[in-house]
C-alpha positions as CSV (number, residue, x, y, z in Angstrom):
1,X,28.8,49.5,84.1
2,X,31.4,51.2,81.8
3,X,34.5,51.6,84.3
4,X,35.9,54.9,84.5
5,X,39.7,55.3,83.6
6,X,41.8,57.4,85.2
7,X,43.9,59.5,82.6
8,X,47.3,59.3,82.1
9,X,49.6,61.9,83.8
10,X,51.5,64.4,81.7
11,X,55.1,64.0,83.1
12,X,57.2,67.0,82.9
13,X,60.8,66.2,82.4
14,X,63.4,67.6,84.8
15,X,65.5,70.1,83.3
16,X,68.9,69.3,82.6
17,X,71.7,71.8,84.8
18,X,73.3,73.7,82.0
19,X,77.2,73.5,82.6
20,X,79.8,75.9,81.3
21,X,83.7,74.7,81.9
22,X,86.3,77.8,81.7
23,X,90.3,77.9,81.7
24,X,92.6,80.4,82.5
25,X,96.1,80.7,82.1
26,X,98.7,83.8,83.7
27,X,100.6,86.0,81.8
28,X,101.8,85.7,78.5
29,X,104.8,87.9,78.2
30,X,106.4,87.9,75.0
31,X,110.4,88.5,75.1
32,X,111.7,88.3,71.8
33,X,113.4,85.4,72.3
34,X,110.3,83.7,72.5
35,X,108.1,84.9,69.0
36,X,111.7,84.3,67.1
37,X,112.0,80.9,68.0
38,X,109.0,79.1,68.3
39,X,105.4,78.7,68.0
40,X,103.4,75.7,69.2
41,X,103.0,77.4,72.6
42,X,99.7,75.5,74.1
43,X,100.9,71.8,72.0
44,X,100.9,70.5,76.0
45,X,97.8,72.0,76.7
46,X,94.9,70.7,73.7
47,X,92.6,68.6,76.1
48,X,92.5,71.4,78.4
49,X,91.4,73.7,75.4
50,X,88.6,71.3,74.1
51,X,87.4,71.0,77.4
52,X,86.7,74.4,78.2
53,X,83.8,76.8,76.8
54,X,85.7,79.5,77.8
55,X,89.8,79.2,77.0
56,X,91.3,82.7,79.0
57,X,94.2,84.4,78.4
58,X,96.6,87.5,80.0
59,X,97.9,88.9,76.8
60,X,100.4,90.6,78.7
61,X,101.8,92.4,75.6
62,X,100.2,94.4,73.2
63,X,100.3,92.8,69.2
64,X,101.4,94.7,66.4
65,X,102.5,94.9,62.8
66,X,106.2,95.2,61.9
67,X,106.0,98.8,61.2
68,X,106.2,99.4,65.1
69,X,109.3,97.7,65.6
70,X,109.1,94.1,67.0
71,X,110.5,94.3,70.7
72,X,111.1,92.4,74.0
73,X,111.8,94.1,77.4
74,X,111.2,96.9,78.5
75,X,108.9,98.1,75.8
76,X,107.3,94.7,74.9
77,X,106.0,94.9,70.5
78,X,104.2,91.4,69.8
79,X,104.1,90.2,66.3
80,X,100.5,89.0,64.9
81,X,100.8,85.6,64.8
82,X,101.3,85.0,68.1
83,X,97.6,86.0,68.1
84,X,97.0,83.7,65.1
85,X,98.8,80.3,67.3
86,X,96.2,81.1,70.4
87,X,93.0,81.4,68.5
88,X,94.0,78.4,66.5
89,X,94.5,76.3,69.7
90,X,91.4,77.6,71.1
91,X,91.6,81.1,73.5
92,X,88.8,82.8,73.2
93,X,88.9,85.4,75.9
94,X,91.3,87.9,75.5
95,X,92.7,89.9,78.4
96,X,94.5,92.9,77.0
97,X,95.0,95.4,80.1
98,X,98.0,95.1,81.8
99,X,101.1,97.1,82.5
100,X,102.3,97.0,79.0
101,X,99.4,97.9,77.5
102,X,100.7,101.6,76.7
103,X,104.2,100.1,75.4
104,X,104.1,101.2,72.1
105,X,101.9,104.2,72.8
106,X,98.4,104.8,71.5
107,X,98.9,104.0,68.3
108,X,100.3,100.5,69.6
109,X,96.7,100.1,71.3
110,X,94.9,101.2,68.1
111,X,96.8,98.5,66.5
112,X,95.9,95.3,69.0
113,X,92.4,96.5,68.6
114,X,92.8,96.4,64.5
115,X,94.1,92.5,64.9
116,X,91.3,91.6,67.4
117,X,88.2,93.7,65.7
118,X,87.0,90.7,63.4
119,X,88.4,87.7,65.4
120,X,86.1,85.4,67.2
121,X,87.0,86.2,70.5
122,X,86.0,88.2,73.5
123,X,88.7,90.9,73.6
124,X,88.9,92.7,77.3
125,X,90.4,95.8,78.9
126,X,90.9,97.6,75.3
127,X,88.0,99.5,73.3
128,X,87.6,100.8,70.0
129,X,84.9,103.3,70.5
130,X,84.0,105.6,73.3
131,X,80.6,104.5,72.9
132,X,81.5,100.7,74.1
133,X,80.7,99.2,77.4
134,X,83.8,98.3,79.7
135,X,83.2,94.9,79.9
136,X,81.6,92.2,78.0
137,X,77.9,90.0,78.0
138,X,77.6,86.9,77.1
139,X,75.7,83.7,77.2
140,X,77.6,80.1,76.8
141,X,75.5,76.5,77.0
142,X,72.3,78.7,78.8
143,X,74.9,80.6,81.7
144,X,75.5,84.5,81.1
145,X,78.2,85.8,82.0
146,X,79.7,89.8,82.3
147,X,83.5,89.5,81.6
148,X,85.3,92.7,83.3
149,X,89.6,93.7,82.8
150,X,91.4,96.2,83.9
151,X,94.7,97.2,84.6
152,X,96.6,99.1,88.2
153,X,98.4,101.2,85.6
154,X,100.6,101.5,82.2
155,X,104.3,101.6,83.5
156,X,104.0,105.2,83.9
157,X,103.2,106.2,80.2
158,X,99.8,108.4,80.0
159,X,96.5,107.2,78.5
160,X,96.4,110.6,76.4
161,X,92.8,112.3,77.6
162,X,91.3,112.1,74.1
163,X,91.6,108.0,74.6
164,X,91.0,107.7,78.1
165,X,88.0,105.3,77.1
166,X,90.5,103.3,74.9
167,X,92.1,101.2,78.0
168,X,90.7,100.2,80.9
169,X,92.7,101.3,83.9
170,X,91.7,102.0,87.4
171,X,94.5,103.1,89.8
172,X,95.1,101.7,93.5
173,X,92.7,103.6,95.7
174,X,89.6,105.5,95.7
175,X,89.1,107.5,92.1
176,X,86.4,107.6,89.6
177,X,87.5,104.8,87.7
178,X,87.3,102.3,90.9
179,X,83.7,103.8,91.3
180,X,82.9,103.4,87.9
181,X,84.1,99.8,87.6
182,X,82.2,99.0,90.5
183,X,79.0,100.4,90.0
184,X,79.0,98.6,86.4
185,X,79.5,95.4,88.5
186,X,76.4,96.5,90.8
187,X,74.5,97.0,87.2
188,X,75.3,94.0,85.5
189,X,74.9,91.7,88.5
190,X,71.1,91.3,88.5
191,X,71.2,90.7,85.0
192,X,73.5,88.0,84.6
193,X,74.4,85.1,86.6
194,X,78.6,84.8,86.7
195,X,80.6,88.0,87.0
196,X,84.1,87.3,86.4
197,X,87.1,89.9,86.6
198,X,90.7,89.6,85.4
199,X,92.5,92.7,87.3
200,X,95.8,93.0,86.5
201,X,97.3,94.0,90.0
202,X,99.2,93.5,93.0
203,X,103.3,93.7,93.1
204,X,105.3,91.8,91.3
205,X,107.2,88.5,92.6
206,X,105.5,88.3,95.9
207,X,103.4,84.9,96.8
208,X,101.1,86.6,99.2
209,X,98.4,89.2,98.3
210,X,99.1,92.7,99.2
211,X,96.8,95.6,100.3
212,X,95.9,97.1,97.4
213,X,94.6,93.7,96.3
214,X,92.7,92.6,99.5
215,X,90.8,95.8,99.8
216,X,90.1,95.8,95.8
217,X,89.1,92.1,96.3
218,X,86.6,92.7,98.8
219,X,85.1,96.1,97.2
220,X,84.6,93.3,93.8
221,X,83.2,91.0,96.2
222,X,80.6,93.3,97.9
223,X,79.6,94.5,94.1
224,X,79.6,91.4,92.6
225,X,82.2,89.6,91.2
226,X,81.7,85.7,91.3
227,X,85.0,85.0,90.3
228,X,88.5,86.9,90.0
229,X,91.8,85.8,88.1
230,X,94.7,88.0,89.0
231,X,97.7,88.2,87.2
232,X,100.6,90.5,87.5
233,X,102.5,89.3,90.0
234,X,104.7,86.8,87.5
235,X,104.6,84.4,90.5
236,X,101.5,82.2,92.1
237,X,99.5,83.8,94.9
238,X,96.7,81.6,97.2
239,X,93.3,81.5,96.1
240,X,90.3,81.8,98.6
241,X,86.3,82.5,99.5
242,X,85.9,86.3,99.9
243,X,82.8,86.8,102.4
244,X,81.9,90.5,101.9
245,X,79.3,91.9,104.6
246,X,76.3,91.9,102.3
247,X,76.6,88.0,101.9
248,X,78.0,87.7,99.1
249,X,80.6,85.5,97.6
250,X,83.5,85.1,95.9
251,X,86.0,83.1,94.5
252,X,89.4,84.7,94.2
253,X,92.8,84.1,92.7
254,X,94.8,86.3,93.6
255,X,97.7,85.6,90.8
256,X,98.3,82.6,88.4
257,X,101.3,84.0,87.7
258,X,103.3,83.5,84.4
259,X,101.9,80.9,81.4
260,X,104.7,81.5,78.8
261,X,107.8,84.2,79.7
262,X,111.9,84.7,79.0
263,X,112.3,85.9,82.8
264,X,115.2,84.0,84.4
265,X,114.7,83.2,88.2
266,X,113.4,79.5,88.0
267,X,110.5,80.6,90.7
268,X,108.8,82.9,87.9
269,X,108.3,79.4,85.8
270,X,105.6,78.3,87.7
271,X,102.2,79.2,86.9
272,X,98.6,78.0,87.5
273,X,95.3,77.2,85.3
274,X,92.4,78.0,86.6
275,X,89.6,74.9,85.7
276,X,86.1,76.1,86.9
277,X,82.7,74.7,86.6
278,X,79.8,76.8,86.4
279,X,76.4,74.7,86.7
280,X,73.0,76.5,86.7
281,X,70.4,74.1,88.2
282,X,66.6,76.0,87.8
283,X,67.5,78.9,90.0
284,X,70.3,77.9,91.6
285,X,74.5,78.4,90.5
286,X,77.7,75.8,91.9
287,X,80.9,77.5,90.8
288,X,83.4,74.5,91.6
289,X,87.3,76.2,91.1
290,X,90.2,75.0,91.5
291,X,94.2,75.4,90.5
292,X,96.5,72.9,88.3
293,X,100.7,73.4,88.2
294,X,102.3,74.5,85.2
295,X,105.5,75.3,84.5
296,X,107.0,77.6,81.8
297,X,110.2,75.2,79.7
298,X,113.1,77.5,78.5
299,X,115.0,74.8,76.4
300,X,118.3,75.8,74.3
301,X,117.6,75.6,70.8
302,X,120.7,75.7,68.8
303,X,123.1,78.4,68.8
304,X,120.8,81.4,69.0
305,X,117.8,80.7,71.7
306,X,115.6,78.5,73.0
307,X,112.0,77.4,73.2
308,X,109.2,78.3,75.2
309,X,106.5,76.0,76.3
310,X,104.6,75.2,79.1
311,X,104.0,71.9,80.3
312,X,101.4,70.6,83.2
313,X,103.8,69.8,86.0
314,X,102.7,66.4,86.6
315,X,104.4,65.6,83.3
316,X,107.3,67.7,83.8
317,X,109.9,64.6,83.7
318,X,113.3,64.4,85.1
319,X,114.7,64.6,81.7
320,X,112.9,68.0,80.8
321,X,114.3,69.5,84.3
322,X,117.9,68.4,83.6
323,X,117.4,70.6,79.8
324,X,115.4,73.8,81.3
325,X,118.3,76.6,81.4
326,X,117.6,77.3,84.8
327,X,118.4,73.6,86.2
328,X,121.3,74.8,87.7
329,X,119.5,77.7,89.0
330,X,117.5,75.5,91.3
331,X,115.1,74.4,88.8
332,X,113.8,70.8,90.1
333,X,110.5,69.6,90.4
334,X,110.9,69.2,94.1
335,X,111.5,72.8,94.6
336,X,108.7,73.8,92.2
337,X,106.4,71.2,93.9
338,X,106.9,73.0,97.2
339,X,106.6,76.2,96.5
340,X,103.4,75.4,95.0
341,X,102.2,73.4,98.4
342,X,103.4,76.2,100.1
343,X,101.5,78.4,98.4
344,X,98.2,76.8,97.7
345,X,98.5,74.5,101.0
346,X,98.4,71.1,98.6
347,X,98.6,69.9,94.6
348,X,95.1,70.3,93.9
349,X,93.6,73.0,95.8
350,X,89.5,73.1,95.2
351,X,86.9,75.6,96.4
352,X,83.2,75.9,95.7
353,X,80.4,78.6,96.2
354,X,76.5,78.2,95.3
355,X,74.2,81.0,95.3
């Protein structure tokens, strides 16, 4: 008899977890000794950059043409190119709400938003047209994410009413902005998988969290948000797992404080990058987060300034702490290292949430 053969099964391949990496870096805050006097900002930084899909950034203040009147403190005015240097090294997430946002008025605004509008880059917190949603949709290696920033306030200088839509700002405390900002994180949330929000809150050089950020925390949490990046602050702050009573979680920074600055208290030159990895897995998501040191270099450059640049603090030799202006402030990396145990309870602090 002819012998019967069993067919061949048809093997379906097991799908490959799709895997976004993202960076984020604290505040960029543009004195004008810093734009005069240098430019290679993120030269320490490159593997970082390549590695990440997503390269974030606090654009703490607002960048205009010289017709405004190039500035530092109080009223920060941030010259082009300093837009130029981060989307050559890589930054492609723009967070433009912050305190400052308002420094050189409306018009200032209208002006960032004339750089940005045909730049490859996700530009947050600051819109065009009335018409535009408050935060941003998008979809990297198979992962979609909805990208939310907004600011506490604008240094006391009014939104005028006719451009209320133009920056996103929601005030401490209950208000239609807060319930607006949390029912588009309600929205968005079935139709995406990652929520991020980069609030720019909290008060400035404390290394806990206060109130107003705790309560807002937990309200993004119980909406939402898969991941927040404060910044603010100018100084590091914990990160943690939010648990809101609905089940969900979070993964929260409170502040990564300061990325590039001019301030002069050798405390305020320590920041943190945020290095996450999103992987999708059929149904499933792993967010794995964690925190690496930086540390902002103030170095005198001939007579008239100096240079700004970070460097990871791992590499931040003896020889560069001996030349940072504020060595004999109490700059060391002793003292930075501690601060930073202190704050984040040890040198690489990790945390992870699947959902």
């Amino acid at each position: 008899p002819t012998p019967t053969l069993t067919p061949t099964p048809t093997l379906t391949p097991t799908p490959t977890p799709a895997v976004v990496n993202i960076t984020s870096v604290g505040d960029i805050l543009m004195h004008a000794a810093i734009w005069r006097f240098y430019r290679d900002f993120f030269v320490n930084f490159t593997e970082e950059l390549e590695w990440g899909d997503l390269n974030c950034i606090n654009q703490e203040t607002i960048l205009i043409d010289g017709s405004f009147g190039y500035t530092g403190y109080p009223n920060f005015g941030t010259p082009f190119y300093v837009g130029d240097v981060e989307l050559e090294y890589g930054y492609n997430v723009i967070c433009c709400a912050s305190n400052h946002v308002m420094d050189k008025g409306i018009e200032g605004v209208k002006s960032t938003l004339g750089y940005w509008g045909d730049k490859d880059a996700f530009v947050l917190g600051v819109h065009a047209t009335e018409e535009e949603k408050h935060y941003t949709v998008t979809e990297v290696n198979g992962i979609t994410f909805a990208l939310f920033n907004y600011t506490y306030g604008t240094n006391g200088i009014s939104v005028p009413e006719e451009y209320s839509y133009m920056v996103d700002l929601v005030p401490n405390g209950k208000n239609s902005a807060r319930e607006k900002l949390l029912s588009d994180i309600k929205e968005i949330n079935d139709e995406v998988d990652v929520v991020i929000v980069f609030p720019h809150w909290g008060k400035e050089y404390t290394y806990t969290p206060v109130e107003s950020q705790t309560e807002m925390a937990a309200l993004l949490t119980e909406a939402g948000a898969d991941i927040i990046i404060g910044t603010h602050p100018h100084v590091i702050e914990p990160m943690e797992i939010i648990t809101s009573e609905n089940g969900n979680e979070c993964i929260c920074y409170y502040s990564i404080g300061n990325f590039i600055h001019g301030q002069n208290k050798w405390e305020r030159c320590l920041g943190a990058m945020a290095k996450i990895v999103v992987t999708k897995d059929r149904d499933s998501i792993r967010i794995d987060a964690s925190a690496e040191a930086n540390v902002c270099q103030q170095l005198k450059s001939g007579e008239d300034g100096y240079t700004f640049c970070p460097y990871k603090l791992s590499e931040f030799n003896e020889d560069l702490v001996k030349k940072h202006r504020l060595y004999s402030e109490g700059l060391t990396t002793e003292n930075l290292w501690n601060l930073w145990i202190e704050v984040f309870g040890s040198e690489t602090p990790m945390l992870t949430i699947n959902y």
